[in-house]
C-alpha positions, 0 to 999 in steps of 0.5 A, a space after each residue: 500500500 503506497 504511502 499516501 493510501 495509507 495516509 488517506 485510510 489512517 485519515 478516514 479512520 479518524 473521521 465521523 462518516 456520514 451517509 447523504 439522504 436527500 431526494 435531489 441530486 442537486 443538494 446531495 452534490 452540494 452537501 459532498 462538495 461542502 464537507 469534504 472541505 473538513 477533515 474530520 468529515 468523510 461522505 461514504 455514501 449517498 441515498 435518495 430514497 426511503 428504501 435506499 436510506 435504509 438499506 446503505 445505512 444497514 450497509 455502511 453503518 455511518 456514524 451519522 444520517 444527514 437526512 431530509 424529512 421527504 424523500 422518494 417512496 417514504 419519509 424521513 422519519 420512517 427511515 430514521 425509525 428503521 435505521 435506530 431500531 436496528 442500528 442504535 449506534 447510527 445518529 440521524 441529524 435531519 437537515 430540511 426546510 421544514 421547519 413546522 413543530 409536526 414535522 420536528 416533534 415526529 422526527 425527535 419521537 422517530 428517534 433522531 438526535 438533531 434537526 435543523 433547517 436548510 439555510 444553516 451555514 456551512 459552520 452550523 451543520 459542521 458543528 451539528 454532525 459533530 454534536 450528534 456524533 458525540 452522542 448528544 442532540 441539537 436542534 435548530 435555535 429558530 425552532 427550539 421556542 417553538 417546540 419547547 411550547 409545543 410540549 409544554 401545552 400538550 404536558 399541560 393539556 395531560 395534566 388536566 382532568 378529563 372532561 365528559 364528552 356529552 351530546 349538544 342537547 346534553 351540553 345545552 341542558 347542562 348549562 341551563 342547570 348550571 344556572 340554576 335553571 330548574 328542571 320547568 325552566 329547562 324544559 321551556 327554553 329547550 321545547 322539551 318535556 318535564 320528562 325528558 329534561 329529567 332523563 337528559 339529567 340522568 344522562 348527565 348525571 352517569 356520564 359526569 359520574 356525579 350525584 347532585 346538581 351542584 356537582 355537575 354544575 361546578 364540573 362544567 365550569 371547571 370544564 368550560 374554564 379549562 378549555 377557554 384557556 387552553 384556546 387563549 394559550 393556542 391564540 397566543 402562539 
């Protein structure tokens, strides 16, 4: 082996390898041509499909997946599930221009360790592949707001007691009760009879899994409270 292989394979050895995932050729090109400016950095491979991210991860065994969310014949996200399902070690940093909170909470519970947007700079991706091959996460400074409020409602949303889930004439009768209607009051805004506003409390009772009107008329206030803020919180994002 000539001296300057083995120079060139004692380089590769040191470096975290990386596999291209990206449907246009175009960006795959770009991508190769910007990392192999960086010593530490060696592309081994390339993919633009879902099928094909898979099977050269299998193959290859990068350290680390760049890979963006929509590919040819899958997403992204299904590609990282398969890959960390059967190849722990390999780190997938999603690199896309997607930058919604679906798109990057599905690609976090998909199992990758990074993702960040399009426009970062060529220093920027630098140092996510480097994160991520370390073992750690990185996600992109525009989007981390974004998905920490994300995941602080739904925390709160699953903290909150679970409301009854009742009919619209259910709901109606309810309210009425909870003004202090009586059962003749009711019955005359609804048009409905004596009896059928006494069942409808029935129902209402079961559902709500209360006994007294008073309990069921402090819950659907509680209930109403509840969903008047969790509507403002989402106005305010």
């Amino acid at each position: 082996m000539s001296d300057e292989r083995k120079i060139l394979r004692k380089r590769h050895e040191k470096s975290i390898s990386v596999l291209i995932v990206d449907d246009h050729e175009i960006v795959r090109e770009g991508l190769r041509t910007m990392l192999s400016r960086y010593d530490d950095i060696a592309v081994i491979g390339e993919a633009a499909t879902m099928k094909d991210a898979i099977a050269e991860s299998f193959r290859l065994k990068p350290d680390v997946v760049l890979m963006d969310v929509r590919l040819f014949g899958g997403s992204g996200v299904d590609a990282c599930r398969a890959i960390r399902d059967s190849c722990p070690a390999i780190r997938v940093l999603f690199l896309s221009s997607y930058e919604d909170d679906e798109a990057v909470l599905a690609a976090v519970v998909g199992g990758a360790s990074g993702y960040v947007l399009k426009y970062i700079n060529a220093e920027g991706l630098l140092l996510a592949i480097r994160t991520v091959a370390r073992g750690q996460s990185i996600l992109d400074p525009a989007i981390t707001q974004t998905i920490l409020t994300r995941m602080r409602l739904q925390k709160e949303q699953a903290s909150e007691p679970q409301r009854t889930t009742l009919s619209a004439q259910q709901q109606r009768v309810l309210a009425l009760l909870a003004e202090g209607k009586t059962n003749k009051e009711i019955g005359s805004s609804l048009e409905l009879s004596d009896k059928t506003v006494k069942n409808y409390i029935r129902f209402i009772f079961q559902k709500m899994h209360v006994t007294r009107r008073g309990q069921a008329a402090a819950q659907f206030i509680r209930d109403s409270t509840l969903g008047k803020r969790s509507a403002d919180q989402r106005k305010d994002l």
